[in-house]
C-alpha positions in Angstrom: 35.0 -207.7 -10.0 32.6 -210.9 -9.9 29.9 -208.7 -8.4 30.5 -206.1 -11.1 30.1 -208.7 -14.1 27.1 -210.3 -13.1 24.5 -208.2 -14.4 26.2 -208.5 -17.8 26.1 -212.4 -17.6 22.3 -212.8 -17.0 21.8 -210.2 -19.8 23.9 -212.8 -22.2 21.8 -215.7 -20.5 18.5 -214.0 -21.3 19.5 -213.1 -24.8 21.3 -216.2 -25.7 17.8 -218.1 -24.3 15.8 -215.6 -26.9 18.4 -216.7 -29.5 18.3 -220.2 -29.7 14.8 -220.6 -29.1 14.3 -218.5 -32.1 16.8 -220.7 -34.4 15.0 -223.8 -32.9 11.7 -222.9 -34.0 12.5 -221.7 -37.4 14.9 -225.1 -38.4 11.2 -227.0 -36.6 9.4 -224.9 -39.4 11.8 -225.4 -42.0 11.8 -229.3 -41.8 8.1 -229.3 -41.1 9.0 -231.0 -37.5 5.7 -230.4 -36.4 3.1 -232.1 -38.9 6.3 -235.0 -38.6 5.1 -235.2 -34.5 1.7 -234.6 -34.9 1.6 -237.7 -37.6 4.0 -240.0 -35.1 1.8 -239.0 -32.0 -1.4 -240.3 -34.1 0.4 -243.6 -35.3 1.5 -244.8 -31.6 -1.3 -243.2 -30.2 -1.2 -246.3 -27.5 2.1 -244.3 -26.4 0.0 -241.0 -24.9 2.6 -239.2 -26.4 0.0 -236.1 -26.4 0.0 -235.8 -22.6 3.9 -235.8 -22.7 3.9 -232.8 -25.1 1.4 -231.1 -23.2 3.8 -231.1 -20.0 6.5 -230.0 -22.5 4.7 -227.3 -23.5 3.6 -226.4 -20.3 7.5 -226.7 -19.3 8.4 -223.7 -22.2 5.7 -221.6 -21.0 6.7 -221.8 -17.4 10.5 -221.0 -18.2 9.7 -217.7 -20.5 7.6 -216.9 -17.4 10.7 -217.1 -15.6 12.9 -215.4 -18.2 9.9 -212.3 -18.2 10.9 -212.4 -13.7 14.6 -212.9 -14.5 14.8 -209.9 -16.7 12.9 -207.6 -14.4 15.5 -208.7 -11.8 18.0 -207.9 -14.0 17.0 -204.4 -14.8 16.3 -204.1 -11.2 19.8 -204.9 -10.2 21.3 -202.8 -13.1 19.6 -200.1 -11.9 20.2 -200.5 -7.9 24.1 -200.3 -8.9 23.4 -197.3 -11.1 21.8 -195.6 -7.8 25.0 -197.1 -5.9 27.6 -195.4 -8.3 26.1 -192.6 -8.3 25.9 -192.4 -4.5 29.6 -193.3 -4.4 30.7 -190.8 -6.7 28.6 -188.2 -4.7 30.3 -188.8 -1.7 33.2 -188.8 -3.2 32.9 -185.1 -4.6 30.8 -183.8 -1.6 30.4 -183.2 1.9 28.6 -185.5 3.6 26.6 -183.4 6.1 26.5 -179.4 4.3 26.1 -181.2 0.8 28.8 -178.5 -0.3 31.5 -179.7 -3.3 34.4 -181.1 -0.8 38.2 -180.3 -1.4 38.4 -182.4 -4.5 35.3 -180.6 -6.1 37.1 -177.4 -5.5 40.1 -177.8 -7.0 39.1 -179.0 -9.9 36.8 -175.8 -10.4 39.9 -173.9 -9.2 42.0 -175.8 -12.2 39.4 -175.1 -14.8 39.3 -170.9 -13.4 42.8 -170.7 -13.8 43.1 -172.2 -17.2 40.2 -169.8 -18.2 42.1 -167.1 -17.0 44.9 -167.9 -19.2 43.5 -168.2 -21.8 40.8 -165.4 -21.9 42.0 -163.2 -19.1 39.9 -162.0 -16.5 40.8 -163.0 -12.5 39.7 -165.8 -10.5 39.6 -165.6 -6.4 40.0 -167.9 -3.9 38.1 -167.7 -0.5 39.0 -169.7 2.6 36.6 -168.8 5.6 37.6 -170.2 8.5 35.3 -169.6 11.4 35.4 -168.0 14.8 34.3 -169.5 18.3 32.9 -172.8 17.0 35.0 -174.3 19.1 32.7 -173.6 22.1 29.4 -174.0 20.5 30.3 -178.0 20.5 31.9 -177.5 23.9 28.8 -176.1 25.5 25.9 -177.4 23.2 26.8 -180.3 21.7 28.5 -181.9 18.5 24.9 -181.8 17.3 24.4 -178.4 17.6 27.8 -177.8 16.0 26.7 -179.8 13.1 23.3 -177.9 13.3 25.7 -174.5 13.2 27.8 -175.6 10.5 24.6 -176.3 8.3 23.1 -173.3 8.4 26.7 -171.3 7.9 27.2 -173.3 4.3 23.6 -171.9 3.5 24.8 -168.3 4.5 28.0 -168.2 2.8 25.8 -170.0 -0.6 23.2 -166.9 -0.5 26.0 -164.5 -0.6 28.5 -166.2 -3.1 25.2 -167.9 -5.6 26.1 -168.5 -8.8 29.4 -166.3 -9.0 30.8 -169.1 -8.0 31.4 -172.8 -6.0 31.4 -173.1 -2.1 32.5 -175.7 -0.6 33.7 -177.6 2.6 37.6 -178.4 3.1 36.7 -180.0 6.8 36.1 -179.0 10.6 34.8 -175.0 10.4 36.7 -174.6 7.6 34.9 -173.5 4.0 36.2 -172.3 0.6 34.9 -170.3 -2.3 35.9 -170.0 -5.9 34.8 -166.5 -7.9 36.1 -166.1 -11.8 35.7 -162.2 -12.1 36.7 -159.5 -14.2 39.9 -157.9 -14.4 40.3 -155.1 -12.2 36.5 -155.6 -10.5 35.7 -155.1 -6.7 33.7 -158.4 -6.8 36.3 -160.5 -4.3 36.3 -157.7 -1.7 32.1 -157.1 -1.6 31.5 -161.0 -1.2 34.2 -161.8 1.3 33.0 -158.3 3.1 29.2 -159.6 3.1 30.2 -162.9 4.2 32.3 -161.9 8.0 29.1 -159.4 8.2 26.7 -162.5 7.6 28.8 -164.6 9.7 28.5 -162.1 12.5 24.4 -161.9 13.1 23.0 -164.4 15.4 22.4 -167.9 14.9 19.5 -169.9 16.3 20.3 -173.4 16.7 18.2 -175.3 19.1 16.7 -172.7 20.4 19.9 -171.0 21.3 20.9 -168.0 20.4 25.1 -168.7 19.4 27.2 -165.9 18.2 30.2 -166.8 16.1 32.4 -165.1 13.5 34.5 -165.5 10.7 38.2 -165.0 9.0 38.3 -164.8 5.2 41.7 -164.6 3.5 41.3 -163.9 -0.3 44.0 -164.7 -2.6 43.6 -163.6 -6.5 45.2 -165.3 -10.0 47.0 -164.6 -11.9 48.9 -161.9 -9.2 49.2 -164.2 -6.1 49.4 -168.0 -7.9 49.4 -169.2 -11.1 48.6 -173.1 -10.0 45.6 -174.4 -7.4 48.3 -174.9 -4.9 49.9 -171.5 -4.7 46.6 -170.0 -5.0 45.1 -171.6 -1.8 48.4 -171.3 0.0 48.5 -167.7 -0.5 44.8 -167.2 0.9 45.5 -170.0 3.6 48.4 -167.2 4.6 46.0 -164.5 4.4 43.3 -166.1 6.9 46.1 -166.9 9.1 47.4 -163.2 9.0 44.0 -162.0 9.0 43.3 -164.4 12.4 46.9 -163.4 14.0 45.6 -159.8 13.5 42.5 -159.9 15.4 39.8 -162.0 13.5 36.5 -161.1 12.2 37.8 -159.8 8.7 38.6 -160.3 5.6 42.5 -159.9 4.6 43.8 -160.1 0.8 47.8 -162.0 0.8 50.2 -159.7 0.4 54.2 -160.9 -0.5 55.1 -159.8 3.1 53.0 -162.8 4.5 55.3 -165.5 2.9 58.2 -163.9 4.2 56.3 -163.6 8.4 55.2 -167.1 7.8 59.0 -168.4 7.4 59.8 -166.1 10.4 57.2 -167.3 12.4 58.0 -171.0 11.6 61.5 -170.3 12.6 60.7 -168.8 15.8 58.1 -171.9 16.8 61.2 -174.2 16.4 63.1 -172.1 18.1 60.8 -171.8 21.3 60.0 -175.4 21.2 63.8 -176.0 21.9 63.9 -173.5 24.3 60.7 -174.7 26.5 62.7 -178.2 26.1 66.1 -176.7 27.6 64.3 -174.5 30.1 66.0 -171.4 28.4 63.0 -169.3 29.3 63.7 -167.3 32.5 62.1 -165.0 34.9 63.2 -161.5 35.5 62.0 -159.7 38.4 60.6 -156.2 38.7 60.2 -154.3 41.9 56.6 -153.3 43.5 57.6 -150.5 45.7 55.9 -148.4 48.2 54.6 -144.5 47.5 55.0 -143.7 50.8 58.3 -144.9 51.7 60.4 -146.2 48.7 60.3 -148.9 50.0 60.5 -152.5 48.1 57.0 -154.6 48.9 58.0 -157.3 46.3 58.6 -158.0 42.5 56.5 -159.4 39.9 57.8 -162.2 38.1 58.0 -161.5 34.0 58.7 -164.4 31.4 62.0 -163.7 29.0 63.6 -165.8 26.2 67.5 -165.1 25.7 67.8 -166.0 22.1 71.2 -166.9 20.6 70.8 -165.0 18.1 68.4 -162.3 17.8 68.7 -161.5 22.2 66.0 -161.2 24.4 62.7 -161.9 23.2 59.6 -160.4 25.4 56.4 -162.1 26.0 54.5 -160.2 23.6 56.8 -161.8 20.9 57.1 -165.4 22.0 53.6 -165.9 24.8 51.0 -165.3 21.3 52.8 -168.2 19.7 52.9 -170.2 22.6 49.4 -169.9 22.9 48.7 -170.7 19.3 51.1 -174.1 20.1 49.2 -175.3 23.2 53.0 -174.8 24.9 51.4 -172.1 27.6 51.0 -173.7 30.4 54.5 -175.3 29.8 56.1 -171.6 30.1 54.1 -170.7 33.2 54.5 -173.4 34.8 58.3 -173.7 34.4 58.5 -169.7 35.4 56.6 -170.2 38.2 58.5 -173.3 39.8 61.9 -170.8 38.8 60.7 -167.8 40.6 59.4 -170.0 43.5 62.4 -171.2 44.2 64.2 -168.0 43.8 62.1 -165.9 45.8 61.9 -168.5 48.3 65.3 -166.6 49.8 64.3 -163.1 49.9 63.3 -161.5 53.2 59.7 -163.1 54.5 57.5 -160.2 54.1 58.1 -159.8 50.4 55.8 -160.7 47.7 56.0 -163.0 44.7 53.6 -161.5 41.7 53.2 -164.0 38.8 50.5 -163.4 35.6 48.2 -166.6 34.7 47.2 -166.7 30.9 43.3 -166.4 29.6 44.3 -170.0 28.1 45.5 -171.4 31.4 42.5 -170.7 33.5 40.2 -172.7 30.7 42.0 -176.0 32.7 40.3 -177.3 35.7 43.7 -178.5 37.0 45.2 -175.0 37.2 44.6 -174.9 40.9 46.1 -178.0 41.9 48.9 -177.1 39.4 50.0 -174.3 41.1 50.0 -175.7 44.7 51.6 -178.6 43.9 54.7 -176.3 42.8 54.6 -174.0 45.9 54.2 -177.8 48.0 57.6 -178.5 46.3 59.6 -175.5 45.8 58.4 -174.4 49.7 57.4 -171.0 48.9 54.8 -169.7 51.4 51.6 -169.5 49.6 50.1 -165.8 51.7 53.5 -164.4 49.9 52.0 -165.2 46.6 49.8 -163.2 44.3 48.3 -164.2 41.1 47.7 -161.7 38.6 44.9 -162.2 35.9 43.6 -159.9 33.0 39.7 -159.4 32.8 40.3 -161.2 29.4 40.6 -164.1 31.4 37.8 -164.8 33.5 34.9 -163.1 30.8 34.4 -166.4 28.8 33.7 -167.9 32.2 33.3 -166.7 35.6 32.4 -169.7 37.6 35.2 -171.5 36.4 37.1 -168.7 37.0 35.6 -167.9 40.8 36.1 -171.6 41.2 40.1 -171.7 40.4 40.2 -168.7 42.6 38.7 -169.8 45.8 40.8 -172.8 45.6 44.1 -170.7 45.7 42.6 -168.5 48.0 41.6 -171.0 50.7 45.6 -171.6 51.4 46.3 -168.1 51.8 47.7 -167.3 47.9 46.2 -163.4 47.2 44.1 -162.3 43.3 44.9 -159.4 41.8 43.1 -158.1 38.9 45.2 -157.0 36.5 45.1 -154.0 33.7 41.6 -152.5 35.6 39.8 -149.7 34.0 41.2 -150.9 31.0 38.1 -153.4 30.4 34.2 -153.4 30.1 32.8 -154.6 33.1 35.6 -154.5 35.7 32.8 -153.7 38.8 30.6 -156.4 37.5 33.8 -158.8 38.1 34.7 -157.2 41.6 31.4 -158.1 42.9 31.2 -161.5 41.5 35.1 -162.2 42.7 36.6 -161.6 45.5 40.0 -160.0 44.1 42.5 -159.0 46.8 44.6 -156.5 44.9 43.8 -154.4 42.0 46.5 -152.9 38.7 45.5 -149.8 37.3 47.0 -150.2 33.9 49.7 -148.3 32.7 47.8 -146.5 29.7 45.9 -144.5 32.4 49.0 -143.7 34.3 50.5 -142.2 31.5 47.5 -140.2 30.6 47.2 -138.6 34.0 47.4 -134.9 32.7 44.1 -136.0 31.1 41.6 -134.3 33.4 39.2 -137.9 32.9 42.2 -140.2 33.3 43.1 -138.5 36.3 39.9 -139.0 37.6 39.3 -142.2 36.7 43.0 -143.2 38.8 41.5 -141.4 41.5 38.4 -143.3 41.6 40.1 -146.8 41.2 42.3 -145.5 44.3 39.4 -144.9 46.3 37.8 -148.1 45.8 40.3 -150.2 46.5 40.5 -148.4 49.6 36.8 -148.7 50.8 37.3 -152.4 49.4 40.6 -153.0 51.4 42.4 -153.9 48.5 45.8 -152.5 47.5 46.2 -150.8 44.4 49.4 -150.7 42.5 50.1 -148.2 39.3 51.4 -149.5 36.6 54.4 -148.3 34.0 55.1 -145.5 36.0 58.4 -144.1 34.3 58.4 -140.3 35.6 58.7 -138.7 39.3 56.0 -136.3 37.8 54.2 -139.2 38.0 54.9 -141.1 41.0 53.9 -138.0 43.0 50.7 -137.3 41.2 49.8 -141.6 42.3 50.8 -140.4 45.5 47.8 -137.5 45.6 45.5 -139.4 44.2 45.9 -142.2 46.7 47.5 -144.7 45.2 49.8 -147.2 47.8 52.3 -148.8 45.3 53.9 -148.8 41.7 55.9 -150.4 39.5 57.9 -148.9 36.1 60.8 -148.2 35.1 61.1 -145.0 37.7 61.7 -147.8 40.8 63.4 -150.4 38.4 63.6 -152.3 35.4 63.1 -156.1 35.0 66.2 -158.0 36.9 67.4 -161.5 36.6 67.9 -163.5 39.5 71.5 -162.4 40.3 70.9 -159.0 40.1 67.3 -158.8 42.2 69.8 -160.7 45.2 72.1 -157.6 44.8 69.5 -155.6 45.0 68.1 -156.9 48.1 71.4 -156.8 49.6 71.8 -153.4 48.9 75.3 -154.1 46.6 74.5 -153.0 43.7 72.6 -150.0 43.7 73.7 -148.9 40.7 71.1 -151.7 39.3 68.2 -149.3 39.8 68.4 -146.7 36.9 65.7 -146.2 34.3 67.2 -148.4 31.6 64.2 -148.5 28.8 66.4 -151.0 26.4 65.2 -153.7 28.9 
């Protein structure tokens, strides 16, 4: 507070210096003080009084001089705390390194929309772009580069959104847009449409070429929130649906989304406590031989018996553990379970288990999952790890890397789902994969002329490669015998046998219960 009065101080010194200098000389004038000195200097002239006023006079003109430097400091001052305020309020309102209007800044624009709407109608729409892959661009080039990135995305979304309304900068890749239009007008869906398409060209940032994206969810007022609040928690729950559904869009809320979001809450506490109590099992399906019938081995699949709403399948429950970080938590647990389990069936037979996309980004993975054969004594040559190409695209060396590792002790690759991606023989040469998956959707297709050709092929590669091939979700004798002539060694589907627990896979080896092999497609 001291600080903050002081220019006001020396402005009351300087002035209250003016002042009484001013009543001084006019009582002097007044009482003719001067022609009284100017006679008393001359009658005691013996004194040297004139010398004496001289240096008084001298004194006065030396202390306006400093007055004249005090007052320039002054304004000086005044006007170095103007700048300072003003700097302070700026980054108060704004983000320091786009220069976009920050949270603050937009809500209050979002407040003054709204009331406008009220009162003369019209519609306002909120915009929150939240931005695709940036995570890597400061993993691989830098937090530099990211803040190079984010930069130059502010600019882009500005020259699309201009003066129909604010931009700004909530945090992290995350931006937001205000747009008052009229009633009934497209405006909301061109702009958010133009943004993901300006989002999605090339960006040049240090002389790197980096390729991101965007999610915009759009909510609209007075329909989807009639305060700032609601209004950006409907469009937060429109990004989020918009990101759950794929990314790279733009996707306005709907009433629906509230009632997911609740449902989706519900289940996350509801896996959490299950990771916690281990309630997450594996259930074993059977690899069998074409040939023979025979049973090579099972492949270990993750289920969730919910109290309430029964068994949950991984494409329910492994997205959101994903989205939690609780991944490697599941597999891990599912793997030590089926290690031990499978640790008792007869010594030939294989133990299949899937590794995530998430789950190979972690240098550790390796070590992870020979420390839990070390300790649940399952042989590794009697384990095969199964990975999509999903998983190893973002990176291959990392990916080679994890799989030599496993590889040197004997534990077998199999590349899941082939055919089904873009560059599967690109991946074959650069990994050496031990087993290949045709995926299911081919299987099913076979009385396509190409699909049945395309099995074919896969079949006769994995043969001139030594690999085995299994077929996947093979439900119908029709098709078993049509793997069969097109060279294909094993399969797997609901034909040879659903998903068993633990218990039942033990009858099953024993041959007790072979009543447990039926088609049953409620599992």
């Amino acid at each position: 507070m001291s600080n903050w009065r002081t220019p006001m101080i020396k402005k009351f010194e300087f002035w209250l210096v003016i002042a009484v200098s001013v009543i001084l000389a006019e009582v002097c004038i007044y009482f003719e003080a001067f022609e009284a000195l100017a006679s008393f200097v001359e009658n005691h002239e013996s004194w040297e009084l004139d010398e004496f006023i001289i240096f008084f006079l001298a004194g006065g003109v030396a202390s306006m001089i400093l007055l004249v430097f005090r007052a320039m400091e002054l304004r000086a001052e005044v006007k170095r705390r103007q700048n300072a305020e003003e700097k302070a309020t700026r980054l108060a309102r704004h983000d320091t390194l786009t220069g976009l209007p920050n949270r603050r800044v937009l809500t209050e624009e979002l407040e003054t929309a709204l009331e406008s709407v009220r009162v003369s109608g019209g519609e306002c729409a909120v915009f929150l772009i939240d931005l695709d892959h940036f995570k890597p661009v400061n993993d691989v080039y830098g937090h530099a580069a990211g803040d190079a990135l984010l930069i130059e995305v502010a600019k882009r979304i500005k020259a699309v959104v201009g003066k129909q309304g604010v931009v700004a900068r909530l945090g992290g890749d995350e931006f937001a847009s205000v747009i008052p239009y009229e009633a009934g007008g497209d405006l909301p869906n061109r702009l958010a449409a133009q943004i993901v398409r300006n989002m999605n060209q090339a960006f040049y940032i240090e002389g790197a070429r980096v390729q991101i994206g965007s999610t915009v969810g759009i909510a609209c007022a007075p329909r989807d929130g009639a305060t700032a609040s609601a209004l950006l928690h409907s469009a937060d729950l429109a990004m989020y649906e918009g990101k759950r559904a794929g990314r790279g869009g733009h996707r306005f809320f709907h009433a629906e989304m509230d009632d997911r979001l609740r449902e989706r809450t519900a289940l996350e506490n509801d896996l959490r406590k299950a990771i916690a109590d281990n309630v997450i099992i594996p259930y074993f399906q059977p690899v069998t031989e074409l040939s023979d019938g025979k049973i090579t081995g099972f492949e270990a699949l993750a289920r969730w018996p919910h109290p309430t709403r029964g068994m949950i399948s991984p494409e329910v429950f492994v997205p959101i553990a994903e989205d939690l970080g609780l991944i490697d938590q599941i597999c891990s647990s599912i793997l030590r379970a089926s290690c031990t389990v499978a640790r008792d069936w007869p010594k030939p037979m294989t133990l299949s288990v899937n590794i995530s996309p998430m789950q190979l980004k972690d240098p550790w993975l390796s070590t992870q999952i020979l420390a839990i054969l070390t300790e649940t004594g399952f042989p590794p040559n009697r384990l095969i790890v199964e990975v999509t190409e999903n998983a190893i695209i973002e990176d291959l060396d990392k990916a080679r890397e994890v799989f030599q590792s496993l590889q040197n002790v004997g534990v077998r690759i199999a590349l899941d789902d082939f055919g089904k991606g873009y560059s599967s023989l690109y991946h074959l040469r650069q990994l050496n994969f031990d087993h290949l998956k045709i995926d299911g959707s081919f299987v099913h297709a076979m009385n396509s002329p190409e699909s049945a050709k395309i099995v074919s092929a896969v079949a006769g590669l994995g043969k001139s490669l030594g690999m085995p091939v299994t077929a996947e979700g093979v439900e119908t004798t029709g098709e078993a015998d049509r793997l069969r002539a097109l060279g294909c060694e094993q399969a797997q589907g609901f034909l040879f046998g659903r998903p068993l627990d633990a218990v039942e896979t033990a009858a099953l080896l024993r041959g007790e219960a072979n009543n447990v092999i039926r088609i049953d497609r409620s599992a």
